[in-house]
Each structure stands twice: as C-alpha cells, then as structure tokens.
C-alpha positions in Angstrom: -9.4 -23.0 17.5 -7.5 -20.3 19.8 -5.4 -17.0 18.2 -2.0 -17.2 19.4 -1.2 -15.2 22.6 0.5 -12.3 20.8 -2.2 -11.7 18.1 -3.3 -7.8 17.8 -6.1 -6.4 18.6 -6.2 -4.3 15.9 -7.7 -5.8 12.5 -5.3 -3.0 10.5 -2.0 -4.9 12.2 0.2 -6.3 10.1 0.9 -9.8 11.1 4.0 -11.7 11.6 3.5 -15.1 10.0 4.4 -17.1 13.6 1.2 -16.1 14.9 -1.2 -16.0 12.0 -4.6 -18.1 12.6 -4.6 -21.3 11.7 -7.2 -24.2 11.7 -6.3 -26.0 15.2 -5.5 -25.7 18.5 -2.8 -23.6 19.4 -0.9 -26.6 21.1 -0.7 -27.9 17.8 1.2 -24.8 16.2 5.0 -25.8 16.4 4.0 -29.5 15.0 1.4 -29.2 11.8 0.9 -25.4 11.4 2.3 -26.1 7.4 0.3 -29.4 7.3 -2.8 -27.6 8.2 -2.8 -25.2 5.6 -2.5 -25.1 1.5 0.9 -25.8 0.9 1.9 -22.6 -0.6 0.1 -20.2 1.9 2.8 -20.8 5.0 5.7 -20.1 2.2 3.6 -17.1 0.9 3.2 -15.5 4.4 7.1 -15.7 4.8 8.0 -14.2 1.8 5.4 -11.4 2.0 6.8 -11.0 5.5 10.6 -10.3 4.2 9.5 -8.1 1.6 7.9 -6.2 4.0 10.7 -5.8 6.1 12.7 -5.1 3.5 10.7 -1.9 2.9 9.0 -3.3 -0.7 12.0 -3.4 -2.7 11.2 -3.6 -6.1 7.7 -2.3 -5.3 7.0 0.1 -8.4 5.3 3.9 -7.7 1.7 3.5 -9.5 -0.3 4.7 -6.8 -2.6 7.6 -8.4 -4.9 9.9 -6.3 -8.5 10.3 -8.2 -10.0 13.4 -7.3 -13.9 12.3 -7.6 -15.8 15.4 -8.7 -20.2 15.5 -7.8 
C-alpha cells in the first residue's frame, strides 16, 4: 500500500480527498478507490473538503477558552 505522490509530510496537513490513503496500491486509485472504502467515507471526504473551502459556512462560534487554575 503506497501514499499518493503528493501526500504531506506533515501529520497537521489538511488533506485534499484525491490523495487520501487508501487500502491498495496506488495504481489502483483512479479505478476502485470508492470500492475500497465504506461507501459513505469517499462522499464524506468531499463534502468536508467543500466546506472547508468554503471557509465553514454555517460553522457556529462555540469555541470557549478554559482558563485551568492549580
């Protein structure tokens, strides 16, 4: 099982769906890539991917900052 030629280096990347791992060779990306993997995951990864891009619309404010105290 190879990593696509463009996958980071960096485990904090974010990555692009097209070159997630999968469980194959990487000649076998193009063909069964979705057959390969639980039908909704490929789906999932795009739609994360265009929410993303589309900078989190609908994405609601809740982060708090807890300031721990010894």
């Amino acid at each position: 099982m190879a990593l696509h030629k463009d996958f980071p280096e960096s485990p904090h990347a974010i990555l692009d769906p097209a070159i997630r791992w999968f469980p194959a060779d990487e000649a076998l990306r193009e063909t069964s890539m979705d057959k390969l993997t639980p039908p909704l995951v490929p789906q999932l990864r795009r739609k994360v991917k265009e929410w993303r891009d589309s900078g989190y619309v609908g994405a609601t404010d809740t982060m708090t900052i807890v300031e721990v105290r010894a």
